[in-house]
MARVEX-199653 format. One record per atom (N, C-alpha, C): residue number from 1; residue in one letter; chain; x, z, y. Coordinates in steps of 0.05 Angstrom, whole numbers, plus 5000, padded with zeros to 4 digits. Each point is the difference from the previous one (the first is absolute). Layout:
REM MARVEX-199653
NUM, A, A, X, Z, Y;
...
REM end
This chain:
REM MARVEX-199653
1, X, A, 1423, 8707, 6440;
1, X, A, 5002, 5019, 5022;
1, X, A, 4974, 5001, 5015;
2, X, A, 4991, 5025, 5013;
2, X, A, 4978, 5003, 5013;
2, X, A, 5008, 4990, 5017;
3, X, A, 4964, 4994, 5029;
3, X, A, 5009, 4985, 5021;
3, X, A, 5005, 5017, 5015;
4, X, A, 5008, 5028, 4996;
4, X, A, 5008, 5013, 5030;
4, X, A, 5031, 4988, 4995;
5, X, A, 5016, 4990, 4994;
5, X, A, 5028, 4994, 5004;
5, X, A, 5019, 5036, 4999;
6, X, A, 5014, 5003, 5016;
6, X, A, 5022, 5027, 4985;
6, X, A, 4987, 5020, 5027;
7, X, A, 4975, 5002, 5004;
7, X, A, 4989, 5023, 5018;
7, X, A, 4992, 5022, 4977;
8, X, A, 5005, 5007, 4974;
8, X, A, 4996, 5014, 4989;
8, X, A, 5024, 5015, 4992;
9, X, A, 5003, 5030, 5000;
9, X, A, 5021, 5012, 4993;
9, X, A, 5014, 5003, 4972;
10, X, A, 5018, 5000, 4991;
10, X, A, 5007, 5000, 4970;
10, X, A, 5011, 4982, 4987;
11, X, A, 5005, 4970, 5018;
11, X, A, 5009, 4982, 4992;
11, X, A, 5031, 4994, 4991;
12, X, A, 5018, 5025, 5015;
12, X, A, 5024, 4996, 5001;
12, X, A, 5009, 5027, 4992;
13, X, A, 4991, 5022, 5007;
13, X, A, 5010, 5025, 4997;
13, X, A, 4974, 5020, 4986;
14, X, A, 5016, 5025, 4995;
14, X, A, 4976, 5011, 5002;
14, X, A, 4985, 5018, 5016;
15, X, A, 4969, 5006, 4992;
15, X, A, 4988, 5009, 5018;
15, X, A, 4990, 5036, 4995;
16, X, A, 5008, 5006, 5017;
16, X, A, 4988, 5038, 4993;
16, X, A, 4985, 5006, 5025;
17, X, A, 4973, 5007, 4985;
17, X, A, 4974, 5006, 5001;
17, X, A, 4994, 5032, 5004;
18, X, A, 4991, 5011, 5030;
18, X, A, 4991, 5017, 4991;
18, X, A, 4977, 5015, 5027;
19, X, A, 4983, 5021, 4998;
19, X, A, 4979, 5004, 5010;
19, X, A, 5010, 5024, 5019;
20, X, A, 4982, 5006, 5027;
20, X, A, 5015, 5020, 5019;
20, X, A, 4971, 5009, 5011;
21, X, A, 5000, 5022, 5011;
21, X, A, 4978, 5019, 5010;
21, X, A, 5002, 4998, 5041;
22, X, A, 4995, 4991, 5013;
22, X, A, 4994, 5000, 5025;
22, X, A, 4991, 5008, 5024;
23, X, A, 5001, 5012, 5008;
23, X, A, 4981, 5027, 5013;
23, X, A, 5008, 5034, 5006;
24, X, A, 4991, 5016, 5003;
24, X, A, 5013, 5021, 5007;
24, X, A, 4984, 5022, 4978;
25, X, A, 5015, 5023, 5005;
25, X, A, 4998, 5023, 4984;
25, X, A, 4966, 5012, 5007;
26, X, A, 4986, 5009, 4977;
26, X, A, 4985, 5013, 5008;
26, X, A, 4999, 5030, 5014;
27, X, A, 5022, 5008, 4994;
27, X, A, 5010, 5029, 5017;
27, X, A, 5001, 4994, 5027;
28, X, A, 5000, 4970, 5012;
28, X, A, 5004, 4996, 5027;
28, X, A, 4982, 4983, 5015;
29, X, A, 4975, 5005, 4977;
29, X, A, 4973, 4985, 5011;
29, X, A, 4983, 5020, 5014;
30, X, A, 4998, 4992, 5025;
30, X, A, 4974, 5031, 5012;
30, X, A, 4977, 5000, 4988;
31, X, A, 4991, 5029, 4995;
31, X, A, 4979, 5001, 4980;
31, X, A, 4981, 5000, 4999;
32, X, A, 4989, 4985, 5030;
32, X, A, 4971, 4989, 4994;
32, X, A, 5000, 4969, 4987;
33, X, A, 5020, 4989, 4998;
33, X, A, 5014, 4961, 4975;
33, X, A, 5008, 5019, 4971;
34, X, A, 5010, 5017, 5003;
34, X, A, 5000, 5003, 4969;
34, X, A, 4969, 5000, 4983;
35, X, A, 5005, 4988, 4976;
35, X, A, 4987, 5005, 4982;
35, X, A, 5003, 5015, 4971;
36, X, A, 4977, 5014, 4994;
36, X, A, 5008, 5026, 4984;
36, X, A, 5005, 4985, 4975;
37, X, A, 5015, 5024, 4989;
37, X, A, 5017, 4981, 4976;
37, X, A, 5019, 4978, 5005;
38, X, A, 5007, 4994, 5018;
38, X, A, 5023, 4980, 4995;
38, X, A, 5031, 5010, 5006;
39, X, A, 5012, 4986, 4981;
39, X, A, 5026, 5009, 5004;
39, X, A, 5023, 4977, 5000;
40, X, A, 5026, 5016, 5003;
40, X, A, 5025, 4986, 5001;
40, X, A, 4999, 4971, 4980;
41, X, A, 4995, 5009, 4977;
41, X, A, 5018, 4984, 4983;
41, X, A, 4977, 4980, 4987;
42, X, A, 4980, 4989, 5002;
42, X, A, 4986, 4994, 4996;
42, X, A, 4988, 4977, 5021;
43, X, A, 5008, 4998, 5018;
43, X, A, 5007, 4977, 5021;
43, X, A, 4977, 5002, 5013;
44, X, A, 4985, 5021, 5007;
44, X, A, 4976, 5001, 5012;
44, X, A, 4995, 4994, 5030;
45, X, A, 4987, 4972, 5001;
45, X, A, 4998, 5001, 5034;
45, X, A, 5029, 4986, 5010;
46, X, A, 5019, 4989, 4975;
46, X, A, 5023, 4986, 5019;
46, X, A, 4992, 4971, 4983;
47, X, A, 5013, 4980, 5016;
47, X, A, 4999, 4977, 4994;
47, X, A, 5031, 4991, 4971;
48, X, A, 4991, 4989, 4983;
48, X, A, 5023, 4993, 4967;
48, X, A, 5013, 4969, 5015;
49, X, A, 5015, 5007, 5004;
49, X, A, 5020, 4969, 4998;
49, X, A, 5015, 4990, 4987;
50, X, A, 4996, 4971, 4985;
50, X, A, 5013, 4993, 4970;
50, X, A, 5030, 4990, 5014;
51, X, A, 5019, 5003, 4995;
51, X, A, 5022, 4987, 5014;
51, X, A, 5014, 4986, 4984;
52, X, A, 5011, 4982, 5001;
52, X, A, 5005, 4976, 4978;
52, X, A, 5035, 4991, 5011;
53, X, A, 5020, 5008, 4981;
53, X, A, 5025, 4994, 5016;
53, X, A, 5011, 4987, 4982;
54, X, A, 5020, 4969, 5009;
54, X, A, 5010, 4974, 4977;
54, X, A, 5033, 5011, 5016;
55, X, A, 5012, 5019, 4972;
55, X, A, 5032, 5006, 5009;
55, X, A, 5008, 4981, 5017;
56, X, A, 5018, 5009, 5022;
56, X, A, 5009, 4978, 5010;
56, X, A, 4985, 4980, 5032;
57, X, A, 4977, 5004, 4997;
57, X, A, 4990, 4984, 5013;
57, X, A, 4971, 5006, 5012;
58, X, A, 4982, 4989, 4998;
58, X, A, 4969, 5004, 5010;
58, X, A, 4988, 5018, 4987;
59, X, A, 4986, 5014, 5022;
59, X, A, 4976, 5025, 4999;
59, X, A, 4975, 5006, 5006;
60, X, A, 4987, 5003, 4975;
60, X, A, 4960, 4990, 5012;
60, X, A, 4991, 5031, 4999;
61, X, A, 4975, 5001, 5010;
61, X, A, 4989, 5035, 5001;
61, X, A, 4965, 4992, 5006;
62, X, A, 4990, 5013, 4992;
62, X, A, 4970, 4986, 5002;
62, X, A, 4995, 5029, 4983;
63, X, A, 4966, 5008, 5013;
63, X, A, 4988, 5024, 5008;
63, X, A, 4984, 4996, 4962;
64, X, A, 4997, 5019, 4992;
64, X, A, 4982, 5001, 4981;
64, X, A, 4979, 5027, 4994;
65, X, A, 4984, 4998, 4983;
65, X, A, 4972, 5010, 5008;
65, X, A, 5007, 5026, 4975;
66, X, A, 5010, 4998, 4982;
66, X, A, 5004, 5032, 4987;
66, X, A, 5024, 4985, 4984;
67, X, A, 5019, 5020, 4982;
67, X, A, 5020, 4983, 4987;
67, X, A, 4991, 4996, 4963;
68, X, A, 4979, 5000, 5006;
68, X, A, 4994, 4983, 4972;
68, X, A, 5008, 4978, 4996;
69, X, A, 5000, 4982, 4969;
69, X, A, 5011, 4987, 4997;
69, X, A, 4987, 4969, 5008;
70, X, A, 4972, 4998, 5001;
70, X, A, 4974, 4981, 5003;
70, X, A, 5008, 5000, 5039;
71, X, A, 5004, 5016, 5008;
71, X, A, 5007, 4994, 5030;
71, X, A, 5029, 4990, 5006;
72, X, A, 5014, 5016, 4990;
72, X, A, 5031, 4986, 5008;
72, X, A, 5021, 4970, 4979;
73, X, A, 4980, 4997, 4983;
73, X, A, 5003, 4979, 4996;
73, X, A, 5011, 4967, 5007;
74, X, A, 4977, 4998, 5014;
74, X, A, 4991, 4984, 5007;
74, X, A, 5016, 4994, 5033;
75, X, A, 5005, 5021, 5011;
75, X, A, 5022, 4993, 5019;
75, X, A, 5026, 4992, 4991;
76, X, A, 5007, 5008, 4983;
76, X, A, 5032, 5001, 4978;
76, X, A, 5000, 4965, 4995;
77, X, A, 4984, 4991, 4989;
77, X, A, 4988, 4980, 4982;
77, X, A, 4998, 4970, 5025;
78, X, A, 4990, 5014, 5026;
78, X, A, 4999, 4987, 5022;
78, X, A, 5032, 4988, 5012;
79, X, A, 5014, 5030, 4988;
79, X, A, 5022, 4999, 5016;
79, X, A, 5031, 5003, 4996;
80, X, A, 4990, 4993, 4963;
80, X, A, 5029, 5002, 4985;
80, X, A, 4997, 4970, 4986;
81, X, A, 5025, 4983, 4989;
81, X, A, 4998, 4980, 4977;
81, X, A, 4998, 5017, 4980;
82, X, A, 4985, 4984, 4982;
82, X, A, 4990, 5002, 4968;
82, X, A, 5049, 4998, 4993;
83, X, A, 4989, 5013, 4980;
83, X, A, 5029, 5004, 4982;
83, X, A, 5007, 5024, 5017;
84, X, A, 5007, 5006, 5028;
84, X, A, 5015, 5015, 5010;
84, X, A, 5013, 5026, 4995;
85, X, A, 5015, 5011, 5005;
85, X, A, 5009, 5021, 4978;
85, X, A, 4990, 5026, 5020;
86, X, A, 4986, 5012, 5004;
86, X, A, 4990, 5015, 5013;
86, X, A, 5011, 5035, 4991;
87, X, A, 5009, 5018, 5017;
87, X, A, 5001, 5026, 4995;
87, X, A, 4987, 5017, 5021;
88, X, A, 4984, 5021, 4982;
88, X, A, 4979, 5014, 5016;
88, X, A, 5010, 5023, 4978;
89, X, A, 4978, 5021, 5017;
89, X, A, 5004, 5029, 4988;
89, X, A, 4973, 5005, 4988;
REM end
């Protein structure tokens, strides 16, 4: 067993994983903050939050920097047990 003891998610249930956009619409940004070219769906200018939920029980959420796989990693990895049965989209 690692030494964090059962502060890791996944140990008992499982965990579903998934990523959220933060921030507001660019249709409702005044237009001297908009920037050209950016749009809705593409998360421009909002903050990605990984959210990490163990059925049943505890819920982690921690900010990440684009949703590639080399960035959100490593929070997952931080914040799930090894074996865990994880469902994501």
């Amino acid at each position: 067993m690692d030494d964090d003891g059962d502060t890791k998610l996944g140990r008992v249930a499982p965990v579903e994983i998934d990523e959220t956009f933060v921030g507001g619409k660019v249709k409702n940004m005044h237009k001297s903050k908009r920037i050209k070219d950016m749009n809705y769906s593409a998360g421009n200018g909002k903050a990605i939050v990984l959210g990490m939920l163990e059925r049943g029980g505890k819920v982690r959420a921690n900010t990440v920097q684009d949703r590639r796989k080399v960035n959100m990693q490593p929070t997952i990895l931080a914040n799930v047990a090894a074996g865990a049965h994880i469902i994501t989209d």
